[in-house]
Every structure is written in structure tokens, then in C-alpha cells.
MILO-846064 format. One record per residue (C-alpha): residue number from 1; residue in three letters; x, y, z. Coordinates in steps of 0.5 Angstrom, whole numbers. Example, Ala and Ser with C-alpha at 12.3 -4.5 7.8 and 13.67 -1.06 7.14 Angstrom:
# MILO-846064
r resi = 1, resn = Ala, c1 = 25, c2 = -9, c3 = 16 .
r resi = 2, resn = Ser, c1 = 27, c2 = -2, c3 = 14 .
This chain:
# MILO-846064
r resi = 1, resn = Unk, c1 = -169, c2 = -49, c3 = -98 .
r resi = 2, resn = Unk, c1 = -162, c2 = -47, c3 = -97 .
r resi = 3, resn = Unk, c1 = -156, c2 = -52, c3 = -95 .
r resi = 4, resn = Unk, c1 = -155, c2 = -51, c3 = -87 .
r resi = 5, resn = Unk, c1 = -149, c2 = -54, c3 = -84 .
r resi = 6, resn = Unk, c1 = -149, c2 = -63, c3 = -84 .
r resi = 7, resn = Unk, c1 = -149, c2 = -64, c3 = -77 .
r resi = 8, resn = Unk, c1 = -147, c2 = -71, c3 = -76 .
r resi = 9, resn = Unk, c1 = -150, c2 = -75, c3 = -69 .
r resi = 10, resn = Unk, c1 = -142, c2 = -78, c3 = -68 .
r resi = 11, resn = Unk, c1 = -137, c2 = -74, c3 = -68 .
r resi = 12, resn = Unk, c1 = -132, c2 = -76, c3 = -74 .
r resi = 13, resn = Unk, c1 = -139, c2 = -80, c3 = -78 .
r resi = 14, resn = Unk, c1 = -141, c2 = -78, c3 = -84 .
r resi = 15, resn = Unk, c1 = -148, c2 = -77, c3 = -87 .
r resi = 16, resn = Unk, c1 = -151, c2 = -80, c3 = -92 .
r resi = 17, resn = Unk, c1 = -154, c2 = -76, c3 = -97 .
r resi = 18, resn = Unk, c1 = -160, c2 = -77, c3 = -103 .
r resi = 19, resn = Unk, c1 = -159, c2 = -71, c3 = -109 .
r resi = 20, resn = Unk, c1 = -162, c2 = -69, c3 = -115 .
r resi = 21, resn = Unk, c1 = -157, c2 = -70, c3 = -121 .
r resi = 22, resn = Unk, c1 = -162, c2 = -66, c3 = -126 .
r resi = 23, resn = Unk, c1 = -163, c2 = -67, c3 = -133 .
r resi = 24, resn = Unk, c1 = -158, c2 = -70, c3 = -138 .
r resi = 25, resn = Unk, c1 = -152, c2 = -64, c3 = -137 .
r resi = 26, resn = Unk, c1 = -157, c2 = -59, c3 = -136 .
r resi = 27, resn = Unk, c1 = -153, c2 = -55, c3 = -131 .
r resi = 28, resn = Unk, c1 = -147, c2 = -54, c3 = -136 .
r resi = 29, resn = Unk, c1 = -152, c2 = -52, c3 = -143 .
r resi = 30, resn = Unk, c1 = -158, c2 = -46, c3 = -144 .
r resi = 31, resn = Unk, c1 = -165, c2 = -49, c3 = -142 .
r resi = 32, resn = Unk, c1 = -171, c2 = -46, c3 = -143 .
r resi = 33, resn = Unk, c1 = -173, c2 = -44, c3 = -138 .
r resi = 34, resn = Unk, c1 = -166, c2 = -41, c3 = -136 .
r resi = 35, resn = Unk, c1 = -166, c2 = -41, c3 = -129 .
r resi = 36, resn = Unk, c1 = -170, c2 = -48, c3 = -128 .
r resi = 37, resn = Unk, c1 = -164, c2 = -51, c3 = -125 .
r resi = 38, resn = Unk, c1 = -160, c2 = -46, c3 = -121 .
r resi = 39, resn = Unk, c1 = -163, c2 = -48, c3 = -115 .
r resi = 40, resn = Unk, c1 = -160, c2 = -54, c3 = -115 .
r resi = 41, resn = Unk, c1 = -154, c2 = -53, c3 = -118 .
r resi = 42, resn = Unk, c1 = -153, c2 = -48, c3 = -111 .
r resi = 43, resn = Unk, c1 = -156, c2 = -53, c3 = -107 .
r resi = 44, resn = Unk, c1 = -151, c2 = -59, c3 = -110 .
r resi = 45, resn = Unk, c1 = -144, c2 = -54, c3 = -110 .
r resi = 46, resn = Unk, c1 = -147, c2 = -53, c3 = -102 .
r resi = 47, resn = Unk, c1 = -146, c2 = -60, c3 = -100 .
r resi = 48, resn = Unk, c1 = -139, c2 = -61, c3 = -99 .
r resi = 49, resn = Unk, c1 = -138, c2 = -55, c3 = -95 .
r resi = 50, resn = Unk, c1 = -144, c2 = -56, c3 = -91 .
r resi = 51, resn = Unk, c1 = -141, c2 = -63, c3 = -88 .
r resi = 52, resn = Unk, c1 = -137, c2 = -64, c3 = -81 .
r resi = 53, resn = Unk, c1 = -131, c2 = -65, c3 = -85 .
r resi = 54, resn = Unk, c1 = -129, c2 = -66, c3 = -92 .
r resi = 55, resn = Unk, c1 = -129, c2 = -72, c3 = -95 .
r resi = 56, resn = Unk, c1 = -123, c2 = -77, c3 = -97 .
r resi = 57, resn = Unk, c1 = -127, c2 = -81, c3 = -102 .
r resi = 58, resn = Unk, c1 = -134, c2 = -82, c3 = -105 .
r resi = 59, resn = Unk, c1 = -139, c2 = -86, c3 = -105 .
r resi = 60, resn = Unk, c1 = -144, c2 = -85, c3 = -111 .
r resi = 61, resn = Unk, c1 = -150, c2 = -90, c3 = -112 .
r resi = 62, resn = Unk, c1 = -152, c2 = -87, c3 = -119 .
r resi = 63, resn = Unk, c1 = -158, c2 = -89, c3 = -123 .
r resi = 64, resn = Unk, c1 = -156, c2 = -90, c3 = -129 .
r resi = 65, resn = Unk, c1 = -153, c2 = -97, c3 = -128 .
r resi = 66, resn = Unk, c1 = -156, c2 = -103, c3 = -127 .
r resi = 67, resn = Unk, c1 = -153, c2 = -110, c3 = -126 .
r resi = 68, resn = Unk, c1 = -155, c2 = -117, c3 = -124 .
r resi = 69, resn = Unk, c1 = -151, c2 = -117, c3 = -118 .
r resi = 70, resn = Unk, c1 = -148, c2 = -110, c3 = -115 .
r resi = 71, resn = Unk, c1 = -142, c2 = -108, c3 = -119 .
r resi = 72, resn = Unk, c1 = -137, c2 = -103, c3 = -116 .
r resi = 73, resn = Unk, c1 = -132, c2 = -99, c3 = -120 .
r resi = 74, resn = Unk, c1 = -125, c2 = -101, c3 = -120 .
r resi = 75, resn = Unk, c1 = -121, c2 = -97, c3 = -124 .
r resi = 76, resn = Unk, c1 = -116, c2 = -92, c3 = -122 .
r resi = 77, resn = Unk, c1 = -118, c2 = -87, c3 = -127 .
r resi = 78, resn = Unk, c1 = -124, c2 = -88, c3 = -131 .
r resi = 79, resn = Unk, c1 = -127, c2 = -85, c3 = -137 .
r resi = 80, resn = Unk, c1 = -133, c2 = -82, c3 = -138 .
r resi = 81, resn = Unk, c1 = -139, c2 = -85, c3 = -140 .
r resi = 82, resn = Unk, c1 = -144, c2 = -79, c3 = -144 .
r resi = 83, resn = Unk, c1 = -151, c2 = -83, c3 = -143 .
r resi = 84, resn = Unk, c1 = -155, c2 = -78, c3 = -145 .
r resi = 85, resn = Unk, c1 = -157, c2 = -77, c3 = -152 .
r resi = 86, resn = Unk, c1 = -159, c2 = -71, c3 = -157 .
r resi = 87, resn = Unk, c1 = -156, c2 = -65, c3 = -152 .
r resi = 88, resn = Unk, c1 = -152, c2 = -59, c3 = -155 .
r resi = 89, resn = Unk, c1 = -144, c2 = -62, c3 = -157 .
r resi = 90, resn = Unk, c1 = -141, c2 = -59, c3 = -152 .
r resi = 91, resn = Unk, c1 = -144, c2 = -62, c3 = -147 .
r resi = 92, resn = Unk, c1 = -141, c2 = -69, c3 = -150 .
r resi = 93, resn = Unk, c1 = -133, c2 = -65, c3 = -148 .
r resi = 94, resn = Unk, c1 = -135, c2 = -64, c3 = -141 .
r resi = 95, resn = Unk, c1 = -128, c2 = -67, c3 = -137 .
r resi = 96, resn = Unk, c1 = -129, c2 = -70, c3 = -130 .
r resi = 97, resn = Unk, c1 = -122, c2 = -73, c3 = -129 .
r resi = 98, resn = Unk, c1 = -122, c2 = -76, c3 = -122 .
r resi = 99, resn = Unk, c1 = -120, c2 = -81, c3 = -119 .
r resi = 100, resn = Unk, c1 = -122, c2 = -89, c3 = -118 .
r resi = 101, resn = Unk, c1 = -120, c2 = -92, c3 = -111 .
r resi = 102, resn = Unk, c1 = -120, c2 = -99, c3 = -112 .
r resi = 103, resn = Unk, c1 = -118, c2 = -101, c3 = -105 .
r resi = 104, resn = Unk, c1 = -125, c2 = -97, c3 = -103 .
r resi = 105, resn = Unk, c1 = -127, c2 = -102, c3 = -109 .
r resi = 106, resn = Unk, c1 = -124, c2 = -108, c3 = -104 .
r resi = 107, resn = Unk, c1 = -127, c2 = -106, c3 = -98 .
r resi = 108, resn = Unk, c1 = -134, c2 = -105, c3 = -101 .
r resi = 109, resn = Unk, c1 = -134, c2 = -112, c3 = -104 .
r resi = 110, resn = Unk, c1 = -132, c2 = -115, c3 = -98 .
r resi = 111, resn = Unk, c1 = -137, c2 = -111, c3 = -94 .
r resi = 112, resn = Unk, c1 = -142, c2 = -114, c3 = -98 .
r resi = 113, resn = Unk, c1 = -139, c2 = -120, c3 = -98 .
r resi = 114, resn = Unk, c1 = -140, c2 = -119, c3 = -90 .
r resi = 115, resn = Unk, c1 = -148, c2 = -119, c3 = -91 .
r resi = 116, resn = Unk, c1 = -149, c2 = -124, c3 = -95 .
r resi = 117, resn = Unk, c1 = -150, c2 = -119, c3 = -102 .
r resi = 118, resn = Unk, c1 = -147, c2 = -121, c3 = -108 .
r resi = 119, resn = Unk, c1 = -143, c2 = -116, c3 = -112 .
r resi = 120, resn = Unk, c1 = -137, c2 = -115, c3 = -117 .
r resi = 121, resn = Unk, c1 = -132, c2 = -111, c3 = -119 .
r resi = 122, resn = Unk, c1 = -132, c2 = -108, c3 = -125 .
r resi = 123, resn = Unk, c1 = -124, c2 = -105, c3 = -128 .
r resi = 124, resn = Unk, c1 = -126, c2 = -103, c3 = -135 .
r resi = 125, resn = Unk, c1 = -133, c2 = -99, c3 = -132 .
r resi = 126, resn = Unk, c1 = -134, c2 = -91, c3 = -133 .
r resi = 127, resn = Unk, c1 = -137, c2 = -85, c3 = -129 .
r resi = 128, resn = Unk, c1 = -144, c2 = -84, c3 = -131 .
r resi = 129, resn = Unk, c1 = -147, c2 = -78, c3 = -132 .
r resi = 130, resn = Unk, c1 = -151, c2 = -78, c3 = -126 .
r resi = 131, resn = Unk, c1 = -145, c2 = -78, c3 = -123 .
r resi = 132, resn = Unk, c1 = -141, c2 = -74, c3 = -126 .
r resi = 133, resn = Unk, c1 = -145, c2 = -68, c3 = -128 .
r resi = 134, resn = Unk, c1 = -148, c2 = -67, c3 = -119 .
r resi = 135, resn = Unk, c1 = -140, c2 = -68, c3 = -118 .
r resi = 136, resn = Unk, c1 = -138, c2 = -63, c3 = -123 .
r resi = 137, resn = Unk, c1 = -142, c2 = -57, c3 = -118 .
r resi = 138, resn = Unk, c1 = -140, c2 = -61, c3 = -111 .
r resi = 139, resn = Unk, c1 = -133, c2 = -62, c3 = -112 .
r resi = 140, resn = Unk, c1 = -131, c2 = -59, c3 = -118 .
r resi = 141, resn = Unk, c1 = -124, c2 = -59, c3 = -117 .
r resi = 142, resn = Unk, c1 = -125, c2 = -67, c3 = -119 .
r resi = 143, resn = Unk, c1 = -119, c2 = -68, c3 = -112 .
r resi = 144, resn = Unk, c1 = -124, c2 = -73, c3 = -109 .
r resi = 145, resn = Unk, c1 = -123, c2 = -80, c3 = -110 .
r resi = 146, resn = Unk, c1 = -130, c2 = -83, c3 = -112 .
r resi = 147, resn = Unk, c1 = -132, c2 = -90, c3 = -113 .
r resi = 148, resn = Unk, c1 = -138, c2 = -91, c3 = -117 .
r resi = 149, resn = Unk, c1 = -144, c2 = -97, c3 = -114 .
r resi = 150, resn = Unk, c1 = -150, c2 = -100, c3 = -118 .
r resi = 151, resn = Unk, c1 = -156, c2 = -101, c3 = -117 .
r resi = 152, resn = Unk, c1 = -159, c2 = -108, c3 = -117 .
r resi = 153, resn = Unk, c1 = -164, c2 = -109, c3 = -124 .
r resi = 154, resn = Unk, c1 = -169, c2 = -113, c3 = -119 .
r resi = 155, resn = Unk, c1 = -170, c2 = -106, c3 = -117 .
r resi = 156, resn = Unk, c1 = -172, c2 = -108, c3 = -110 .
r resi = 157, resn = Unk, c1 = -172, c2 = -104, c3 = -104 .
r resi = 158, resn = Unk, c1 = -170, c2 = -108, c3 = -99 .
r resi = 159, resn = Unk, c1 = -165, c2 = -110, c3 = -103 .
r resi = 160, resn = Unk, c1 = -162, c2 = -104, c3 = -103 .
r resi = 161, resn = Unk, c1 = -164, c2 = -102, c3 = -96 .
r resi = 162, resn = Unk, c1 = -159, c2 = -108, c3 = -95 .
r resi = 163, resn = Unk, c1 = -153, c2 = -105, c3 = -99 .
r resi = 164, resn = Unk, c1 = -154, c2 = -98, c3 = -96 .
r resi = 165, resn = Unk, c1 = -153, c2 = -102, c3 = -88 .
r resi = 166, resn = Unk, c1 = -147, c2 = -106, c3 = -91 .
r resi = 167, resn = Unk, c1 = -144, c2 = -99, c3 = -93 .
r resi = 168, resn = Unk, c1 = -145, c2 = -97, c3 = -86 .
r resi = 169, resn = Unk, c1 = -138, c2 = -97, c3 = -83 .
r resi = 170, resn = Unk, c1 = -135, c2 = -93, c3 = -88 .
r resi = 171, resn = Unk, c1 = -139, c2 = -86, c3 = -86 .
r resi = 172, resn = Unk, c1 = -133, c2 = -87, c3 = -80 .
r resi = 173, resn = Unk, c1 = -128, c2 = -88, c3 = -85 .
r resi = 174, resn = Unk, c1 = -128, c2 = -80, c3 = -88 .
r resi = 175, resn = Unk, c1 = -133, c2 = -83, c3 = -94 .
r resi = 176, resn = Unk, c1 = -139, c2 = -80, c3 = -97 .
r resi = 177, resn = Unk, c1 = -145, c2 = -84, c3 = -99 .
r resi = 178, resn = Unk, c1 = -149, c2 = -81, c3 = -104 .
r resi = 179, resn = Unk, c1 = -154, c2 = -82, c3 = -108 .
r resi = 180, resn = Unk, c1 = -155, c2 = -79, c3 = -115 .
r resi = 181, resn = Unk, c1 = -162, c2 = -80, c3 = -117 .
r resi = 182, resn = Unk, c1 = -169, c2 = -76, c3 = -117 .
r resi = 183, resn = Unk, c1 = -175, c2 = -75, c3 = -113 .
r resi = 184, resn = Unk, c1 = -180, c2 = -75, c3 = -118 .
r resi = 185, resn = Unk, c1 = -178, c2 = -78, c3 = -125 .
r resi = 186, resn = Unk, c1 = -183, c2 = -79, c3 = -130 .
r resi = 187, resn = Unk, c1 = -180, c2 = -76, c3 = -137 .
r resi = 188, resn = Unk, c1 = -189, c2 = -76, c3 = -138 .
r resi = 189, resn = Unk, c1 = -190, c2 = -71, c3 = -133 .
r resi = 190, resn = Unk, c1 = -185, c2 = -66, c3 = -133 .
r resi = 191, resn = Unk, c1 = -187, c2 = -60, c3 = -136 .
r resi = 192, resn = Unk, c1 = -194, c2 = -62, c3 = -135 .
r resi = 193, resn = Unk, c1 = -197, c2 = -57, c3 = -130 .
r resi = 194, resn = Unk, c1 = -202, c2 = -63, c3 = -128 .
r resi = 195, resn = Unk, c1 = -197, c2 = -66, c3 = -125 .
r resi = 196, resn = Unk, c1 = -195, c2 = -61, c3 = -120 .
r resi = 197, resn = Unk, c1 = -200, c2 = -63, c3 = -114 .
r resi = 198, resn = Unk, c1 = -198, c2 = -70, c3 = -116 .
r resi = 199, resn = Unk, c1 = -191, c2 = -69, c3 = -114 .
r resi = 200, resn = Unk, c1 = -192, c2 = -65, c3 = -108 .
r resi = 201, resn = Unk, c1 = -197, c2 = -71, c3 = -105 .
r resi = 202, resn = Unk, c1 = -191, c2 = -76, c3 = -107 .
r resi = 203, resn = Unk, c1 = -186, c2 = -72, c3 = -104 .
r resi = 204, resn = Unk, c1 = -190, c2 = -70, c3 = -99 .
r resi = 205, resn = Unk, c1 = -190, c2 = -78, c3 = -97 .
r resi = 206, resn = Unk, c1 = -183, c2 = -78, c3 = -98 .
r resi = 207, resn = Unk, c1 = -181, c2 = -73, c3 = -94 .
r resi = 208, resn = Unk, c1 = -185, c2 = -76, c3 = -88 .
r resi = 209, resn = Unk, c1 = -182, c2 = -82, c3 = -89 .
r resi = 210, resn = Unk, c1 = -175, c2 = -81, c3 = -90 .
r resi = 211, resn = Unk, c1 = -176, c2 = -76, c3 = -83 .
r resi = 212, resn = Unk, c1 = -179, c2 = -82, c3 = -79 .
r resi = 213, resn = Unk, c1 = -175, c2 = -87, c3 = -74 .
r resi = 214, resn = Unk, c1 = -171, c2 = -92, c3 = -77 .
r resi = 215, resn = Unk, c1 = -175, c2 = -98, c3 = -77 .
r resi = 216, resn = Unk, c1 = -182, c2 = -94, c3 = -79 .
r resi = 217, resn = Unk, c1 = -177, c2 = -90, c3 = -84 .
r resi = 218, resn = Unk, c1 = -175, c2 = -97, c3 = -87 .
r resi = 219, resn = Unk, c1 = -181, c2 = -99, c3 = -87 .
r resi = 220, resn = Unk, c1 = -185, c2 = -95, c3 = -91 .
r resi = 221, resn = Unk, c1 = -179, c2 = -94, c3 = -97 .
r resi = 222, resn = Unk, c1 = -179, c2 = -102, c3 = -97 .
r resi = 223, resn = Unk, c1 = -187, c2 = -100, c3 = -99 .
r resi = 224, resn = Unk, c1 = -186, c2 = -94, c3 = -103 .
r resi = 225, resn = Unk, c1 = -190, c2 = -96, c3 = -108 .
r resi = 226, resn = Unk, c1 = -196, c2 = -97, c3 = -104 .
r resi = 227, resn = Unk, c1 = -195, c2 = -89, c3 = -103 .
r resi = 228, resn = Unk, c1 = -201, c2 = -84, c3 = -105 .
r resi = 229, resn = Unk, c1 = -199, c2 = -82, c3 = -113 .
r resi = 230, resn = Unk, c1 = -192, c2 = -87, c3 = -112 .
r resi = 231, resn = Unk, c1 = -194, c2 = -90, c3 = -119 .
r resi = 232, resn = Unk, c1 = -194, c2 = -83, c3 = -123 .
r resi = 233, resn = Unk, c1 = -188, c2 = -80, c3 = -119 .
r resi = 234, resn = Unk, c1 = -184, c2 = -87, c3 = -121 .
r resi = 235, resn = Unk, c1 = -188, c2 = -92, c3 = -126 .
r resi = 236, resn = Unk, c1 = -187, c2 = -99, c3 = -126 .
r resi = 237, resn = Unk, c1 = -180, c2 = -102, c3 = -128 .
r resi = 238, resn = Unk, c1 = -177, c2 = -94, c3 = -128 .
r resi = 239, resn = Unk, c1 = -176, c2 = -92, c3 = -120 .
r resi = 240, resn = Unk, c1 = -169, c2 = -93, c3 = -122 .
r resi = 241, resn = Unk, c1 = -168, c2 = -85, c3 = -120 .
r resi = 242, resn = Unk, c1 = -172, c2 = -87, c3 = -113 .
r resi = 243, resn = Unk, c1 = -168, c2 = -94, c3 = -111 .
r resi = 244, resn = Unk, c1 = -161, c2 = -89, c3 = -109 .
r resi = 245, resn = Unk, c1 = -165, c2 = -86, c3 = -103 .
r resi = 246, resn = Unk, c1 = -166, c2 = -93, c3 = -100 .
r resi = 247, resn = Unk, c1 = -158, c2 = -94, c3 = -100 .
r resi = 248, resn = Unk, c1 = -156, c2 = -87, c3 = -97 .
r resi = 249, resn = Unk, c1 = -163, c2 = -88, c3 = -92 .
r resi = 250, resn = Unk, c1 = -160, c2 = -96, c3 = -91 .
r resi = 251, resn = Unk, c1 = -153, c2 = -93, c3 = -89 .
r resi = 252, resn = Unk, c1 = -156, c2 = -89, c3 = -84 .
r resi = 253, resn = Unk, c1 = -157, c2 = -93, c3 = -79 .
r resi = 254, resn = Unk, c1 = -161, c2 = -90, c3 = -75 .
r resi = 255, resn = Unk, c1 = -160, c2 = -83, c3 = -75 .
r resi = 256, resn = Unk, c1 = -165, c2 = -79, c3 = -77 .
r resi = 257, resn = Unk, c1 = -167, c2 = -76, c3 = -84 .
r resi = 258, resn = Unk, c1 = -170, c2 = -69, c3 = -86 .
r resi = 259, resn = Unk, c1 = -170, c2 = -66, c3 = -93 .
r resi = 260, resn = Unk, c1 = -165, c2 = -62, c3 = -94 .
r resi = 261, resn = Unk, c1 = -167, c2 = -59, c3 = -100 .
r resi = 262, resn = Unk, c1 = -173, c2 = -58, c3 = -105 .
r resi = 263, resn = Unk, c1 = -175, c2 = -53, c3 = -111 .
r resi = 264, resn = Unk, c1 = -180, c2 = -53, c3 = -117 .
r resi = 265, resn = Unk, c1 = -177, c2 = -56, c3 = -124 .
r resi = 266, resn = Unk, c1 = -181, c2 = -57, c3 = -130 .
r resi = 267, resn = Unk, c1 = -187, c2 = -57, c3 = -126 .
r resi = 268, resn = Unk, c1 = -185, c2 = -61, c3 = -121 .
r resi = 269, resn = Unk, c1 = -183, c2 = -61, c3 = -114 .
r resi = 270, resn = Unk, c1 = -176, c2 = -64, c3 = -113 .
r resi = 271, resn = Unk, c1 = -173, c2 = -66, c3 = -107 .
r resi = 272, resn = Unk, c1 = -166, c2 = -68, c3 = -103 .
r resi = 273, resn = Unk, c1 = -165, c2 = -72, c3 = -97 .
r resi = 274, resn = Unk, c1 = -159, c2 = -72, c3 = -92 .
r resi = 275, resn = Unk, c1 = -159, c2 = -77, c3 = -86 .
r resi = 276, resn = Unk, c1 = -154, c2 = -76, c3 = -80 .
């Protein structure tokens, strides 16, 4: 499924967007096989040309931070932090040089503040991998302010359905909400062929979820875990990769979903989402 052009339903109003970061740096090594990734890596290094306008700033809710309250970066020029283990060195010199925006961070704080969610800014965090590797192929050119939002460790889905309605207004000020995680992600099932007709029953579940209306939509992601073959796509304690999608659908509103990519990778079926 190829990128089409983002149509935002309010002119000026960006959409939201849940993507597939990959595996550790797997679009920037070999990997066997090779070509697993690059209809992905296509799909990523389409989205920013897709959208009605291009961004200001970023918002990226990645799934590989967690903390007790909601935590927002806010350095001006954060290091990287390489958190995955065992791939080739070259992989561990990858730069993304691009820069924080603490008056984001301040804004997003406040609005969180507004809804009742705690949250914090940390200055000394850095961008993890499951922001820097997708941003490396959608904006490669690293000249998008880009602030970083964690997950909450509750890893409750309404919890961050709450988040992603806070950040609302930001889609009317040239911010791009995107959630950075994976659609199937259990690191026993990939690669295993028996796994495949599980991940289609998930994603096929999510994909009706996410194109349904907003109420009905919200709904069914806040029992996601009820979903047929849920618990195999994402086990107990580690649906960290699936809770970016609550926030980008939270930030729709009620703008509607729809899958806006999908491929077989490592036997499994992987999807993205974009809403508005």
C-alpha cells in the first residue's frame, strides 16, 4: 500500500500519525532477508510529502520511554541515546542532529496540565532509537524541531488516549503528532511463519477499530487487549509499541482513521495508521 496525499478534514489542521519504526537500525545495516525493510523505509520518507503542509515541529511519542508521569523532552539539542544492542558499529555512529524545541516542551506541559495529566520536562533526556531511526528517512535533512513525549509505565490505554486529546490543539499550530511503535510486536513471533495468520487476525481488528467513529474507535482501543489474538501480537506488560497508537488516535479528535500502510515483515503483518 503506497503513501497517498494526507487530506486534513480543517484546513491548516494536521494529521496524526502511528508508524512502524522497524527493528533496532534495521533500515541503515544488511539484513537477511534484504529487502524486508524497504517498503517501509518508502512508506516512512513518503509521509512528510504527503501531509497538507510541512510541519514546524515534531511531536514523537516513541516506545522506548517510559516513565511514572508523562515526560516531554526539553533540551535544545539533544544527544542520542543508541538503545539497541548487538547490531554492526556502524550502527552506533548514526547522527540525527536535530533540534529540541523547549517552548513546544512548555506548551505541551501546560496543555497537560489542562487536562489533569501529570507530566515533567526532562532537559538532560536524549532521542531514542524509535525516534531517530523513522526520522532519519522522513526528514532526513534533520531541520524539523522535534520534541520527544513518553509513554506512561501504567501502559494504560485510556491513560493515553487522555494524552493524545490533550495535544489536540497542536495539530492547528503546524505540529506533527506521530506515534513511533509497532503494530505486531512480539520478538517470539517474528520470523516464525505461524505467526503470520495471527497477525493478520490483529491487524485486521485494528484496522476496524482505528477506521470506526471516534467514540466507537476509542472504545475499542481502550479494550484492545480483549481483540481476537491481542495477547500474541502484544504480550502482557510489553504492548509498549502498541500504546503510540492510542495517542495519535486520542489527538484526532473525531477525525476519522484509515490504514495508510501495511507489508509482510519477518512473517508478520505490520501496519500504519493516520488519522485526519
Amino acid at each position: 500500500m503506497s503513501t497517498e496525499h494526507i487530506a486534513s478534514t480543517t484546513p491548516g489542521r494536521l494529521p496524526t500519525v502511528y508508524i512502524p519504526h522497524g527493528g533496532g537500525p534495521c533500515f541503515f545495516m544488511d539484513w537477511n532477508p534484504p529487502h524486508a525493510w524497504d517498503k517501509t523505509a518508502a512508506y516512512l520518507r513518503g509521509i512528510v510529502e504527503s501531509l497538507p503542509q510541512r510541519p514546524r515541529a515534531i511531536v514523537m511519542v516513541s516506545a522506548h520511554w517510559l516513565e511514572g508521569d508523562f515526560a516531554v523532552t526539553g533540551g535544545a539539542q539533544p544527544e542520542q541515546i543508541y538503545d539497541y544492542y548487538g547490531f554492526p558499529p556502524h550502527t552506533y555512529e548514526l547522527k540525527y542532529p536535530a533540534p529540541g524545541e523547549p517552548a513546544l516542551a512548555e506548551r505541551i506541559t501546560t496543555l497537560l496540565g489542562q487536562a489533569g495529566l501529570s507530566s515533567h520536562i526532562d532537559a538532560r533526556r536524549g532521542f531514542d532509537h524509535g525516534m531517530f531511526i523513522p526520522l532519519m528517512l522522513m526528514v532526513p535533512q534533520a531541520d524539523i524541531p522535534v520534541v520527544q513525549l513518553s509513554l506512561n509505565v501504567s501502559l494504560d490505554p485510556a491513560a493515553h488516549l487522555a494524552l493524545g486529546r490533550a495535544l489536540q490543539p497542536l495539530r492547528d499550530e503546524g505540529v506533527l503528532i506521530v506515534g513511533s511503535g509497532m503494530s505486531f510486536h512480539n520478538m517470539r513471533g517474528y520470523g516464525d511463519p505461524r505467526f503470520g495468520p495471527v497477525s493478520d487476525t490483529f491487524d485486521d481488528w485494528l484496522t476496524e477499530a482505528a477506521e470506526a467513529p471516534a467514540a466507537e474507535r476509542d472504545a475499542a482501543l481502550t479494550a484492545w487487549a480483549e481483540a481476537p489474538m491481542a495477547r500474541w501480537c502484544h504480550p502482557p506488560r510489553a504492548e509498549e509499541h502498541l500504546l503510540p497508537l492510542m495517542v495519535v488516535a486520542g489527538a484526532a479528535g473525531e477525525d476519522r482513521g484509515r490504514k495508510a500502510f501495511s507489508d509482510r515483515v519477518m512473517e508478520t503483518t505490520l501496519s500504519a495508521f493516520s488519522f485526519g
